[in-house]
C-alpha positions as CSV (number, residue, x, y, z in Angstrom):
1,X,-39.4,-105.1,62.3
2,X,-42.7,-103.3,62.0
3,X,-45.6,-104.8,60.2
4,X,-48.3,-102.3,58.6
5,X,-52.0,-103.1,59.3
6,X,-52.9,-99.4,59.1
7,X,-51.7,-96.6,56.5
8,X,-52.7,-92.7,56.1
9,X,-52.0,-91.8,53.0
10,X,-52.4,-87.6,51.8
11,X,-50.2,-87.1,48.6
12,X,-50.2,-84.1,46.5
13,X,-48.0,-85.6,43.8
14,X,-50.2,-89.1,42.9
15,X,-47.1,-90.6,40.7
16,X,-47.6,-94.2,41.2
17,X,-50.2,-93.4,44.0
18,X,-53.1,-96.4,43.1
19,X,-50.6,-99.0,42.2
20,X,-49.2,-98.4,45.7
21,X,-52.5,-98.4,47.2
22,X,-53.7,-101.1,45.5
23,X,-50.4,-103.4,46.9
24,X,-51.5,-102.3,50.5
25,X,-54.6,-103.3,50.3
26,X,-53.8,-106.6,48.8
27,X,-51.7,-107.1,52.0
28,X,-54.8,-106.3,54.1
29,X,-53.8,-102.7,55.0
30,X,-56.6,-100.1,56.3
31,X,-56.0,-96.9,54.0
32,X,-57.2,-93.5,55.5
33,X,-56.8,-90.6,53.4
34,X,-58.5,-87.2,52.7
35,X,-59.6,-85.4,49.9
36,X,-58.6,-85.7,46.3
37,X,-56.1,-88.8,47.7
38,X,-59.0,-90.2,48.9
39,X,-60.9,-89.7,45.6
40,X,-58.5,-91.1,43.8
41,X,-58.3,-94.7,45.6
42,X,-61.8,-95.1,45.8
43,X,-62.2,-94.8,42.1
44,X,-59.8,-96.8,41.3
45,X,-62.2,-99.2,43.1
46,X,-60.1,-99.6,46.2
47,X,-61.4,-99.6,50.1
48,X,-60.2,-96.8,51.8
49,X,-61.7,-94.7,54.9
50,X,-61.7,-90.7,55.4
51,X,-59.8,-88.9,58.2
52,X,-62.6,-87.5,59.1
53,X,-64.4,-90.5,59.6
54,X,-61.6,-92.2,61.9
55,X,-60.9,-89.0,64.3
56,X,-64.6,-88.5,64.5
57,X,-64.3,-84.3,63.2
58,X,-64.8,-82.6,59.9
59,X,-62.4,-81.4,57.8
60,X,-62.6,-78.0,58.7
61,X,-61.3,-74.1,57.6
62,X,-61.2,-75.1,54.3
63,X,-59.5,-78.2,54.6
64,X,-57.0,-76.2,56.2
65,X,-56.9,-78.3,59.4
66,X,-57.8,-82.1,58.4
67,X,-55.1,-84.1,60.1
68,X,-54.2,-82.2,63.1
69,X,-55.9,-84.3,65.9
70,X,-54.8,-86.0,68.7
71,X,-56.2,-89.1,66.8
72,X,-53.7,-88.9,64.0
73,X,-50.7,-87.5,66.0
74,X,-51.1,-90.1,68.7
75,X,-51.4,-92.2,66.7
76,X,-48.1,-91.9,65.0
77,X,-46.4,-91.1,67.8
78,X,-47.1,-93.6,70.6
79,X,-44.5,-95.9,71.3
80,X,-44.9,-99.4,71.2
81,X,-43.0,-100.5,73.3
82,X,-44.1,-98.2,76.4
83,X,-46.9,-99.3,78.2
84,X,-48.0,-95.9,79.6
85,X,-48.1,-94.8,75.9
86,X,-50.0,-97.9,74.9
87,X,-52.3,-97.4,77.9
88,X,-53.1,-93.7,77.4
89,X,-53.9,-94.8,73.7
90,X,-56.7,-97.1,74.6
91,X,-57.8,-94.4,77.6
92,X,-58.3,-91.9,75.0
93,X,-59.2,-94.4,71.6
94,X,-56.4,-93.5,69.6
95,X,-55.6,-96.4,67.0
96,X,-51.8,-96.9,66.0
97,X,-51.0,-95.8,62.5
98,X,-48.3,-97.5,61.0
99,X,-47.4,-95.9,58.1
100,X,-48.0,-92.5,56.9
101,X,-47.6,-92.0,52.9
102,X,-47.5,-88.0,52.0
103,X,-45.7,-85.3,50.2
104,X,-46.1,-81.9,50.6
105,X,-47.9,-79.3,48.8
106,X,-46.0,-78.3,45.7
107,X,-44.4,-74.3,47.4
108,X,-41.3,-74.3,45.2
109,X,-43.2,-75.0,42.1
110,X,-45.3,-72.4,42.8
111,X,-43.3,-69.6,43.9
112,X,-40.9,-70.0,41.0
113,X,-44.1,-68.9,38.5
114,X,-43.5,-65.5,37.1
115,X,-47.3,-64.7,38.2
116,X,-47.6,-65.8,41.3
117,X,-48.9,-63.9,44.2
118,X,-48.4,-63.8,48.0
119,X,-51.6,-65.0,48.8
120,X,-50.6,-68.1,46.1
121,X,-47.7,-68.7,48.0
122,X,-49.5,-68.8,51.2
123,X,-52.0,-71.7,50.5
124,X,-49.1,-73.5,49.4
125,X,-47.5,-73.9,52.4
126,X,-48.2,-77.2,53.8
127,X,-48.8,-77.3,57.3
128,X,-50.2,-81.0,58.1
129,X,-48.0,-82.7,55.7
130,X,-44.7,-81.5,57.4
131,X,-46.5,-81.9,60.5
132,X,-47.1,-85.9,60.0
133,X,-43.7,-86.4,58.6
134,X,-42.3,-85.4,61.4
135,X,-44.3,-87.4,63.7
136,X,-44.0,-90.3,62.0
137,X,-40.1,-89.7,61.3
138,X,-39.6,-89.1,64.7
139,X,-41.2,-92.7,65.8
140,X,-39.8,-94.8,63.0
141,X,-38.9,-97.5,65.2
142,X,-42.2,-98.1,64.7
143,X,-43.6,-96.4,61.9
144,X,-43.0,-96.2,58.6
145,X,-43.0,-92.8,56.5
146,X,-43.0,-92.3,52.8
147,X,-42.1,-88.8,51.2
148,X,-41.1,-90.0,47.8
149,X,-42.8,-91.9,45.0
150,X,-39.8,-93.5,43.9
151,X,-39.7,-95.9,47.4
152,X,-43.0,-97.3,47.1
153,X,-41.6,-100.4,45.4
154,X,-39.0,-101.3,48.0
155,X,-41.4,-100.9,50.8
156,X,-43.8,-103.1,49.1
157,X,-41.3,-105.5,48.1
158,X,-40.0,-105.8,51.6
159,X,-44.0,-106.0,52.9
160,X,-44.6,-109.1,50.8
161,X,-41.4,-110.7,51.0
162,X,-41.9,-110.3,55.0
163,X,-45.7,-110.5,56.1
164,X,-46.4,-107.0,56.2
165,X,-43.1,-106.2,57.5
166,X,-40.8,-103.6,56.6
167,X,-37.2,-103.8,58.2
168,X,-35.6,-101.6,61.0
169,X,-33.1,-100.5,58.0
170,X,-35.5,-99.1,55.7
171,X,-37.5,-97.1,58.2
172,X,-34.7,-95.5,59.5
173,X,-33.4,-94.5,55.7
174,X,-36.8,-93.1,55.0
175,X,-37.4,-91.0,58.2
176,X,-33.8,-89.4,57.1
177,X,-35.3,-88.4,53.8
178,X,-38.2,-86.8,55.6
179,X,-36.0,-84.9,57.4
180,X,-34.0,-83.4,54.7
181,X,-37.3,-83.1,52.5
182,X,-39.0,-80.6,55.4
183,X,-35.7,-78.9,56.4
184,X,-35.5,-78.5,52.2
185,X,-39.3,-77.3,52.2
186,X,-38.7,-74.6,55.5
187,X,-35.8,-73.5,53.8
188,X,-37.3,-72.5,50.8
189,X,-40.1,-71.0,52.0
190,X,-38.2,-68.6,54.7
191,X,-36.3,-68.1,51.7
192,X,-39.1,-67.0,49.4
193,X,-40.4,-64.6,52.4
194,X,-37.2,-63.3,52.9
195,X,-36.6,-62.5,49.4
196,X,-40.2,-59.7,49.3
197,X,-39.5,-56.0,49.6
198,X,-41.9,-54.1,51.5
199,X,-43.5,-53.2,47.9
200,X,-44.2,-56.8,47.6
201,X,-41.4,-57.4,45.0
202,X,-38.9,-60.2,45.2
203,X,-35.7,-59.3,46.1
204,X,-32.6,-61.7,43.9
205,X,-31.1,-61.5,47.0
206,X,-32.9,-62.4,49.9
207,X,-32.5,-62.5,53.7
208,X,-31.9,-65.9,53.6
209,X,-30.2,-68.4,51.8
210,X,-30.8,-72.3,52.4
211,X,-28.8,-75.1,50.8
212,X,-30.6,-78.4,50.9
213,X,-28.1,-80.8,49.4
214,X,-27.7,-84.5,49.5
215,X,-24.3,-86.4,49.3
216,X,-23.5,-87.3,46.4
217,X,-19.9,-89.6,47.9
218,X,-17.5,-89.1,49.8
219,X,-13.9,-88.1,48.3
220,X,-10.7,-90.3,49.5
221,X,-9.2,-86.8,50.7
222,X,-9.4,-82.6,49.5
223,X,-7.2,-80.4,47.9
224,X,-4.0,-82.1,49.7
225,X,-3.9,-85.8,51.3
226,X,-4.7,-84.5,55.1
227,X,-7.6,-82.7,54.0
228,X,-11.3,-84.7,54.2
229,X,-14.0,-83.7,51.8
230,X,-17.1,-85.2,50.0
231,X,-19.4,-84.2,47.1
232,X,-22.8,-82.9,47.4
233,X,-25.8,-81.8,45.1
234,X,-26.3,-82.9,41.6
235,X,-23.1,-82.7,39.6
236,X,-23.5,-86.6,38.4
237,X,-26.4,-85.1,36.8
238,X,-24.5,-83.5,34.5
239,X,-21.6,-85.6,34.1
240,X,-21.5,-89.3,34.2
241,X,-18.2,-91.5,34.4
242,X,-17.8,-94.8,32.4
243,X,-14.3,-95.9,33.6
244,X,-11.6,-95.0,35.5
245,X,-10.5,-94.7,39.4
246,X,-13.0,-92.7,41.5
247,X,-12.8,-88.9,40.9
248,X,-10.6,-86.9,43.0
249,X,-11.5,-83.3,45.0
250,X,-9.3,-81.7,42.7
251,X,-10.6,-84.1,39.3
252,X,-13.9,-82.4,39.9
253,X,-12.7,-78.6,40.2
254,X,-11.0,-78.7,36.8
255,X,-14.1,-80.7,35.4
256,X,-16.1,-77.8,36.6
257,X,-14.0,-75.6,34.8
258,X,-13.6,-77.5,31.5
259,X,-17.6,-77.2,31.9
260,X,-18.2,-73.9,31.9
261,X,-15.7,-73.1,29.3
262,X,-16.9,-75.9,26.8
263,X,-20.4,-74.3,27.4
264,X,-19.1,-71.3,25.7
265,X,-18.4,-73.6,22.3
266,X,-21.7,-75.7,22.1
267,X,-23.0,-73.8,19.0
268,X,-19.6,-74.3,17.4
269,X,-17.8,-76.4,15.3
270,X,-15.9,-79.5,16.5
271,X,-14.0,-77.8,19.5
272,X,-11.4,-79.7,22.4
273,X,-10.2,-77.8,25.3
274,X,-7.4,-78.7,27.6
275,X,-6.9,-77.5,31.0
276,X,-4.4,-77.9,34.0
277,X,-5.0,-76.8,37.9
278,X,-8.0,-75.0,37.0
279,X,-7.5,-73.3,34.1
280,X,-7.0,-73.6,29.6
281,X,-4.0,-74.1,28.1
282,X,-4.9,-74.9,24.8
283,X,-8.6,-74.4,23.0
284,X,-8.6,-75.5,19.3
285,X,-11.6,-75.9,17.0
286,X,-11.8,-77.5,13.1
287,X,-13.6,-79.9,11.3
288,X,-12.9,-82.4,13.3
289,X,-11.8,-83.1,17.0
290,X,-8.9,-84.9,16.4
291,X,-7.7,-81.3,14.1
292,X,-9.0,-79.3,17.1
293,X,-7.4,-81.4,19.7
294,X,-3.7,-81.3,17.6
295,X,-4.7,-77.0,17.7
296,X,-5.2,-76.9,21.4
297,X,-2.2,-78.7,21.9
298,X,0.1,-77.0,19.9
299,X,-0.2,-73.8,22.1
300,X,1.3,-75.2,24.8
301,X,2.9,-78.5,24.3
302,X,4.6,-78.9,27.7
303,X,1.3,-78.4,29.9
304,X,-1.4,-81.3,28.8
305,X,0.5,-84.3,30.4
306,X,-1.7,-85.1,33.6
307,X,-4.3,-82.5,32.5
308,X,-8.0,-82.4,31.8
309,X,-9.6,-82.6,28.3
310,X,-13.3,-82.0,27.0
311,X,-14.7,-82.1,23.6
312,X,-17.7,-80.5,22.3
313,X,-18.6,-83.6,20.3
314,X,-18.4,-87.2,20.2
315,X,-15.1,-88.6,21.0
316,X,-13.7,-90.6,17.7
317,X,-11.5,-93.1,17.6
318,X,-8.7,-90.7,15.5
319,X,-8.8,-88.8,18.5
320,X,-8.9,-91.5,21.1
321,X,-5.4,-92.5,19.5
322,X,-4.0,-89.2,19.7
323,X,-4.4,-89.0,23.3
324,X,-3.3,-92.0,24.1
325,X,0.4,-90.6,23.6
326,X,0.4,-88.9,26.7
327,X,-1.1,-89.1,30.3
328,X,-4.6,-87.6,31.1
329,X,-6.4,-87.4,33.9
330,X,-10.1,-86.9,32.5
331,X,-10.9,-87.5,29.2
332,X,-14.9,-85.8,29.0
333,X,-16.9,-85.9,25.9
334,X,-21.0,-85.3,25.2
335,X,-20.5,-89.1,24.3
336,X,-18.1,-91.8,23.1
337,X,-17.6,-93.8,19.9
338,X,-18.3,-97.1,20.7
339,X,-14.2,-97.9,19.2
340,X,-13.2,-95.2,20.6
341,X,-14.4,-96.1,23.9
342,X,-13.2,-99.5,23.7
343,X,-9.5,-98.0,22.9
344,X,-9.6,-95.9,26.0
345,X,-10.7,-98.1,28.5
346,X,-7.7,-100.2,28.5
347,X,-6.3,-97.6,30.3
348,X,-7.6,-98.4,33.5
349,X,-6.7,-94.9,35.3
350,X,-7.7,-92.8,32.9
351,X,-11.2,-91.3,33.8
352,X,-13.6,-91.3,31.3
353,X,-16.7,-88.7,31.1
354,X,-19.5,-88.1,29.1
355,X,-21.4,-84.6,30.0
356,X,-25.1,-83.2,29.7
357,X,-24.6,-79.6,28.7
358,X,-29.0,-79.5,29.0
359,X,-28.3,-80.0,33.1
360,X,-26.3,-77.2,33.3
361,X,-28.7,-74.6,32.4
362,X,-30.6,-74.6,36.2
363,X,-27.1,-73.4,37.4
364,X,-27.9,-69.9,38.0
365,X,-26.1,-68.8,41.0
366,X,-22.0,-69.2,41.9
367,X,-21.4,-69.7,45.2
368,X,-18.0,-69.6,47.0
369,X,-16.9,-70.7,50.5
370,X,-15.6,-67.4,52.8
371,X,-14.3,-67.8,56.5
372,X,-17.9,-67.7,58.4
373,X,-20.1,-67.4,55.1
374,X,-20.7,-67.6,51.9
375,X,-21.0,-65.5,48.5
376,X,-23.8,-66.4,46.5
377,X,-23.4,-64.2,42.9
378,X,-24.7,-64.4,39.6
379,X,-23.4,-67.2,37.1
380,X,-21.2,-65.2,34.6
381,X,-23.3,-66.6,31.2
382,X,-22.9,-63.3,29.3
383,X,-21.1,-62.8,26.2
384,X,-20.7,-60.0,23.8
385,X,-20.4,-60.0,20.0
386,X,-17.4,-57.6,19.1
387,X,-18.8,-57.1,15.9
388,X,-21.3,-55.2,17.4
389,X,-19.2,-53.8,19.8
390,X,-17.3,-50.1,19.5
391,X,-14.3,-49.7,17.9
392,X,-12.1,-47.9,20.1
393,X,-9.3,-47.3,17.5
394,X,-8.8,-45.3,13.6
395,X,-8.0,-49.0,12.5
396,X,-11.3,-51.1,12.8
397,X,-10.9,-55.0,12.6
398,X,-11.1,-57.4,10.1
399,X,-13.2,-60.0,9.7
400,X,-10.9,-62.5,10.2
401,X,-9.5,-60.3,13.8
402,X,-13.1,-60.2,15.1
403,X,-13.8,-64.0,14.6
404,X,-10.5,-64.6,16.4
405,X,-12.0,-61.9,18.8
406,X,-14.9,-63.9,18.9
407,X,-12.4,-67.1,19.7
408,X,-10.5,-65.3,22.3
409,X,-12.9,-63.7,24.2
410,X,-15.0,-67.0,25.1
411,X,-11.7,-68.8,26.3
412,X,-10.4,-65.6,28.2
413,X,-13.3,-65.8,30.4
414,X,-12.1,-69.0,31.6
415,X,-8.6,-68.0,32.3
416,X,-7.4,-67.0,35.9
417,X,-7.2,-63.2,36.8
418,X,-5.6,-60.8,34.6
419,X,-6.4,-62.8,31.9
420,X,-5.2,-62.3,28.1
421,X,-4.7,-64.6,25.4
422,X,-3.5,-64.5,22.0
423,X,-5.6,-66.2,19.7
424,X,-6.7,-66.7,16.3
425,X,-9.7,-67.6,14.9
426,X,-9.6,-71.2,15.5
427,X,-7.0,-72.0,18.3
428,X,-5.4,-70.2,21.1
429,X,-1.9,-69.2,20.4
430,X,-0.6,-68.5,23.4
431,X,-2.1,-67.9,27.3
432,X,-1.5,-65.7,30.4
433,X,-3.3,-65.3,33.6
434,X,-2.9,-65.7,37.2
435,X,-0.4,-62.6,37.8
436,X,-0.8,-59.9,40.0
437,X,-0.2,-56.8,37.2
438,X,-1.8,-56.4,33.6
439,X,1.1,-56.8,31.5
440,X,3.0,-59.5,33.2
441,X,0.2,-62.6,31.6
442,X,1.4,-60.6,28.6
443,X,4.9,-60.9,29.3
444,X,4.4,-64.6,30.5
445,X,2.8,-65.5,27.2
446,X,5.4,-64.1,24.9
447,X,8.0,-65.4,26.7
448,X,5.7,-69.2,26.6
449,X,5.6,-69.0,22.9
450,X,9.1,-68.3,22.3
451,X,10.5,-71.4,24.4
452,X,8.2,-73.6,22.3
453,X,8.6,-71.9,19.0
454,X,4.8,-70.5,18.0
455,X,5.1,-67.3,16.6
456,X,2.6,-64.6,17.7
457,X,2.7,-62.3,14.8
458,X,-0.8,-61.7,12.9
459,X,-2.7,-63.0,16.1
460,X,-5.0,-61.1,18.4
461,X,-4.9,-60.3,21.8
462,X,-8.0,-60.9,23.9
463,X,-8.1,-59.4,27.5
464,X,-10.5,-60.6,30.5
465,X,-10.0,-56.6,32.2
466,X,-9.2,-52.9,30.9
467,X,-5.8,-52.1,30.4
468,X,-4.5,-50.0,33.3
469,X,-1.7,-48.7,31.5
470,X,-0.4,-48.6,27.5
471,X,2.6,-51.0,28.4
472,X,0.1,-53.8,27.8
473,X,-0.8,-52.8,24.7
474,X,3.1,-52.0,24.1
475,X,3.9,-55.9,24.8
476,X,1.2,-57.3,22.7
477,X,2.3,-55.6,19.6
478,X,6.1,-55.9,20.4
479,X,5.1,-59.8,20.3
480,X,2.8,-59.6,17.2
481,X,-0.1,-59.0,17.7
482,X,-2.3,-56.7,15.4
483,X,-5.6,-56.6,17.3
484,X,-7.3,-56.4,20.8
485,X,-10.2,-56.8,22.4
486,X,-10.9,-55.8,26.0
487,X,-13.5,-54.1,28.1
488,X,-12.1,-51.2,28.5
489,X,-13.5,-49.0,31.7
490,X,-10.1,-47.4,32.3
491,X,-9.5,-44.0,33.5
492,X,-6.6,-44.2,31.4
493,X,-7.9,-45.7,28.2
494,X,-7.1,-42.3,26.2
495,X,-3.7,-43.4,26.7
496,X,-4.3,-46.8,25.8
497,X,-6.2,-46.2,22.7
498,X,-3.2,-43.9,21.4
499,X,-0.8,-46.7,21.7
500,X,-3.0,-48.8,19.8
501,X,-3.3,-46.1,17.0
502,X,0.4,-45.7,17.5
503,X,1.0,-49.1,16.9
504,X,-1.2,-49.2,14.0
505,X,-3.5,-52.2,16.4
506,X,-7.6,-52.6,15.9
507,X,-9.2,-52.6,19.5
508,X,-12.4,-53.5,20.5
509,X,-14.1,-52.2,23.6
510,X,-16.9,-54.8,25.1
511,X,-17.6,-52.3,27.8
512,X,-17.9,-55.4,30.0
513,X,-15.6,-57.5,31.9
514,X,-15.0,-61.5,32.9
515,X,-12.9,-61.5,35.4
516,X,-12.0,-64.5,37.6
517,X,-10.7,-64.2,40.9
């Protein structure tokens, strides 16, 4: 155990600074602090004694160098429990500091203001706040060191519950968060240097890219049984789980997917999507979710047993019941009736979710594991209106074949590569992707929606990619449908816009593609 008599305290974020200061003193603590920390206790009426008055020298360079002195670091870093330490302390009157209290200066917030300068960035990069950390991390069998705000209440706890003691437990948890706090703070600023041009402009790719993320649990196994993994970052930020067994390596890739696609249908009307291994099989929307939910089912009937389904409102009780016919996996919702979530839960594998669409909006960058690396790219959030898009064809779309176009072209995103759907304007019809040609999804789809009777004709045809070749186009009529919408981009699209006129089809160039690998 090590007791506190003696604290340096040097915050730049004072959250819950004087209340903490206050409880040290009140356990007969000697604060030393600098600056506007400093300033901060002492008007709140509380004893506390300058840096500069303990190691004896000013605070010099503009403040720039403060706590680097053999006073502070020896003091921090002499062991207790070795006399030629303890002797070469007295020899050269260094004091023990037991606790060190400090978090850095704020770099991140900084850099990431549209107007801020180099020489901004520069003075806030904190030099004798990582500096102490590290000290006192390093000698946390006998020091204790506080980076974050939110711990100041279990150290305090633990100081009056045990004479000024806080346990070997607690000051080894803490010098683990200062480690990942300055390996976090070096990171981002080798980052933000690495990211300037010689021009002085910032690069969205820079030389460097550091990932700073804390576990979030471990998983009972990956992808397959003999495969370990855990979870890191801040995906329980955005989704929260109120029943069910623990979430699975593979429960939390097709919850990322139902995610991003349900994104694409905030602004709509009630809207439920269902998804298997990764991917939709059925998107419906109507006035209600338990009509949207009967839409997205009816495209593919056979699929949604052990699947994954996400609304884009509350989950009602109407709908609850519905589900409850078949096996799901993950049931995920912005929130729950209170009936309804008192019908699921007697369930009790059946995972329940509610989701923060607001936490998903600091997402901006995909990143994908390679052998030896890493691809960091762009999130895809783009999506085009067709409406105001050009009309490749004599025939130009109705109304009715650009709000299906609308439809289609926010669930074809989310589809697996060489992606179509047919769609109308409120459900998905019938769904191809994950094929190594263009027409074959096409193909696939038809061949779907004959086996469980849904009949294609009237719908329209949306496509993640140009169409390499008319025979696409060809199959997508053949089955019924009388519009498309695609990207276009294809050195052959002459061709492919002749079918369509041939055919008597409306088609919609986006001049932009959503592709999924």
């Amino acid at each position: 155990m090590g007791k506190v008599t003696r604290a340096l305290v040097s915050v730049s974020d004072k959250t819950g600074l004087v209340e903490f200061a206050s409880g040290l003193h009140e356990l007969g603590v000697e604060i030393l602090s600098t600056g506007g920390t400093a300033k901060a206790i002492a008007d709140a009426g509380i004893p506390v004694r300058s840096v500069s008055d303990f190691t004896g020298s000013p605070e010099i360079l503009d403040g720039r160098v403060k706590t680097l002195h053999p006073k502070i670091h020896g003091g921090l870093l002499g062991r207790r429990d070795l006399e030629t330490h303890q002797k070469q302390m007295a020899e050269n009157d260094i004091a023990p500091i037991d606790m060190v209290v400090v978090n850095l200066y704020p770099f991140e917030a900084t850099v990431a203001k549209p107007d801020c300068t180099l020489e901004d960035a520069i003075e806030n990069i904190d030099i004798g706040g990582p500096s102490m950390l590290r000290s006192a991390a390093k000698n946390h069998r006998d020091v204790t060191v506080l980076v974050d705000p939110t711990d100041y209440a279990t150290v305090l706890g633990e100081m009056r519950a045990g004479g000024g003691e806080v346990s070997d437990e607690t000051r080894a948890r803490l010098a683990k968060k200062v480690f990942r706090t300055t390996a976090r703070y070096d990171g981002a600023i080798a980052d933000y240097l690495g990211s300037l041009t010689e021009e002085g402009a910032r690069s969205d790719f820079g030389e460097t890219v550091h990932i700073g993320l804390e576990k979030a649990q471990d998983l009972r196994y990956g992808e397959n049984p003999h495969q370990r993994a855990a979870l890191y970052g801040s995906f329980f930020e955005v989704v929260e789980q109120l029943h069910g067994k623990e979430l699975s390596y593979n429960n939390i890739v097709d919850i990322n997917a139902a995610l991003w696609l349900m994104r694409e249908f905030l602004e709509d009307r009630p809207t439920v999507a269902i998804l298997k291994h990764n991917t939709p099989c059925g998107v419906g929307n109507a006035d209600s979710v338990a009509e949207a939910y009967q839409r997205a089912y009816a495209t593919d009937p056979e699929s949604p047993f052990g699947g994954i389904l996400i609304a884009n409102q509350a989950w009602t009780l109407d709908l609850a019941k519905i589900v409850d016919e078949i096996f799901t996996e993950v049931l995920i919702a912005p929130s729950f009736d209170d009936d309804a979530l008192e019908f699921l839960r007697k369930k009790k594998n059946r995972r329940l979710m509610t989701w923060n669409p607001g936490a998903m909006a600091a997402v901006e960058r995909d990143l994908r594991g390679v052998v030896g690396g890493l691809l960091v790219a762009d999130v895809d959030l783009s999506m085009e209106d067709p409406a105001a898009m050009e009309v490749a064809t004599e025939r130009k779309p109705t109304e009715d074949e650009l709000a299906a176009m609308r439809f289609g072209m926010k669930v074809v995103k989310h589809v697996k590569s060489n992606a179509i759907a047919f769609v109308r304007s409120d459900r998905t019809v019938a769904v191809g992707g994950g094929a190594t040609s263009r027409v074959d999804p096409v193909h696939a789809a038809r061949a779907k929606a004959g086996r469980v009777g849904i009949s294609l004709e009237g719908s329209v045809l949306a496509s993640d990619a140009f169409f390499p070749f008319p025979d696409g186009v060809e199959e997508a009529a053949a089955a019924g449908a009388r519009a498309i919408v695609q990207p276009g981009g294809s050195v052959r699209d002459d061709d492919v816009v002749a079918a369509a006129n041939r055919l008597g089809l409306a088609m919609v160039m986006t001049g932009r593609r959503h592709f999924r690998h």
